[in-house]
GUMIMAR-841099 format. One line per field, with one value per residue (C-alpha): residue number from 1; x, y, z; residue in one letter. Coordinates in nm, 4 decimals. Example, Ala and Ser with C-alpha at 12.3 -4.5 7.8 and 13.67 -1.06 7.14 Angstrom:
% GUMIMAR-841099
num: [1|2]
xx: [1.2300|1.3670]
yy: [-0.4500|-0.1060]
zz: [0.7800|0.7140]
residuo: [A|S]
***
This chain:
% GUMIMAR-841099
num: [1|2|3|4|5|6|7|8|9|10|11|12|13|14|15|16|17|18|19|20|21|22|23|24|25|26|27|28|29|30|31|32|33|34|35|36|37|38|39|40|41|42|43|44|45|46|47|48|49|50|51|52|53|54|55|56|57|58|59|60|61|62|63|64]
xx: [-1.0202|-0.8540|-0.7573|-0.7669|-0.9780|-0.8734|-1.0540|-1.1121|-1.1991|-1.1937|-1.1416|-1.4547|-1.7119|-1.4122|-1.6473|-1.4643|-1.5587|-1.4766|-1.3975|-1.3056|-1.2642|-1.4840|-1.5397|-1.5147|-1.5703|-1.4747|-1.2450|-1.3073|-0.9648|-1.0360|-0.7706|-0.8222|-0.6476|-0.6332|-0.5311|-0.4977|-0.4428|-0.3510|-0.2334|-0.4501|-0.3789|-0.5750|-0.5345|-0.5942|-0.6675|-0.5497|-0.8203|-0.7796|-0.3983|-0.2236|0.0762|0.3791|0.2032|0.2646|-0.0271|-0.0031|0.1123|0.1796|-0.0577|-0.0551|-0.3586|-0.6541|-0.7522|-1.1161]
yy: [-11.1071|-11.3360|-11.1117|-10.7400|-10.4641|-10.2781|-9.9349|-10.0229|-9.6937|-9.7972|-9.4975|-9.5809|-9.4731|-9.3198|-9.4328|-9.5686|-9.9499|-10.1134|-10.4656|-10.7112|-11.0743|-11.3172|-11.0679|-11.1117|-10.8881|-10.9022|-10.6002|-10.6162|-10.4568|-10.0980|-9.9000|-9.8672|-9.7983|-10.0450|-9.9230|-10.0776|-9.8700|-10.1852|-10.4226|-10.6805|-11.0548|-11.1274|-11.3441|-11.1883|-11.4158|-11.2919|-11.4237|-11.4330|-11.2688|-11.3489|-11.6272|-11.3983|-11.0720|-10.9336|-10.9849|-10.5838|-10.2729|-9.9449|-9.6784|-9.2865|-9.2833|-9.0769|-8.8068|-8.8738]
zz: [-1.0685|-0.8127|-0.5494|-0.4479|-0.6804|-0.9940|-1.1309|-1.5101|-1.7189|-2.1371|-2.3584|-2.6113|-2.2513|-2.0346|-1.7646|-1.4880|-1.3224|-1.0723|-1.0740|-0.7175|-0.6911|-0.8253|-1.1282|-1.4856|-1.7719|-2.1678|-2.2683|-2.6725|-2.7677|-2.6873|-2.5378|-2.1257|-1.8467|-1.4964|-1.1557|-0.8363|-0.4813|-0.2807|-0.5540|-0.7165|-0.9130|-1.2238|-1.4780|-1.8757|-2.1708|-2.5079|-2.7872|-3.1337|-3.1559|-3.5405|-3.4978|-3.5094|-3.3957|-3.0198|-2.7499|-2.6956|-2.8365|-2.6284|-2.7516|-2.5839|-2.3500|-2.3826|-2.1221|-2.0342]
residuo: [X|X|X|X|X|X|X|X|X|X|X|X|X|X|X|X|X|X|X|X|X|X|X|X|X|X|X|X|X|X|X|X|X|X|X|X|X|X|X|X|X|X|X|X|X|X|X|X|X|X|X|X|X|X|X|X|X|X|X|X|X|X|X|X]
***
């Protein structure tokens, strides 16, 4: 996280976590949901995606 705060909940724990700057964390692929009340800048690193194949792909959240 650069600036600001997000609220981080991934479906696998639905617990929710919250994540300000200076923060880092490894999301490994799971479905999740990010919020921010008062806006936030990040920057996201896409590992290991097939040449050809889209970086994401819209899914129907889960209600935790």
């Amino acid at each position: 996280m650069v600036e600001g705060e997000i609220e981080h909940t991934m479906e696998d724990d639905c617990v929710s976590r919250t994540y300000s700057a200076g923060d880092a964390w490894v999301d490994p692929g799971h479905v999740h949901t990010a919020n921010s009340e008062d806006g936030a800048f990040a920057y996201i690193m896409f590992l290991g995606i097939p040449e050809g194949e889209p970086a994401t792909e819209w899914v129907e959240p889960r209600e935790c």
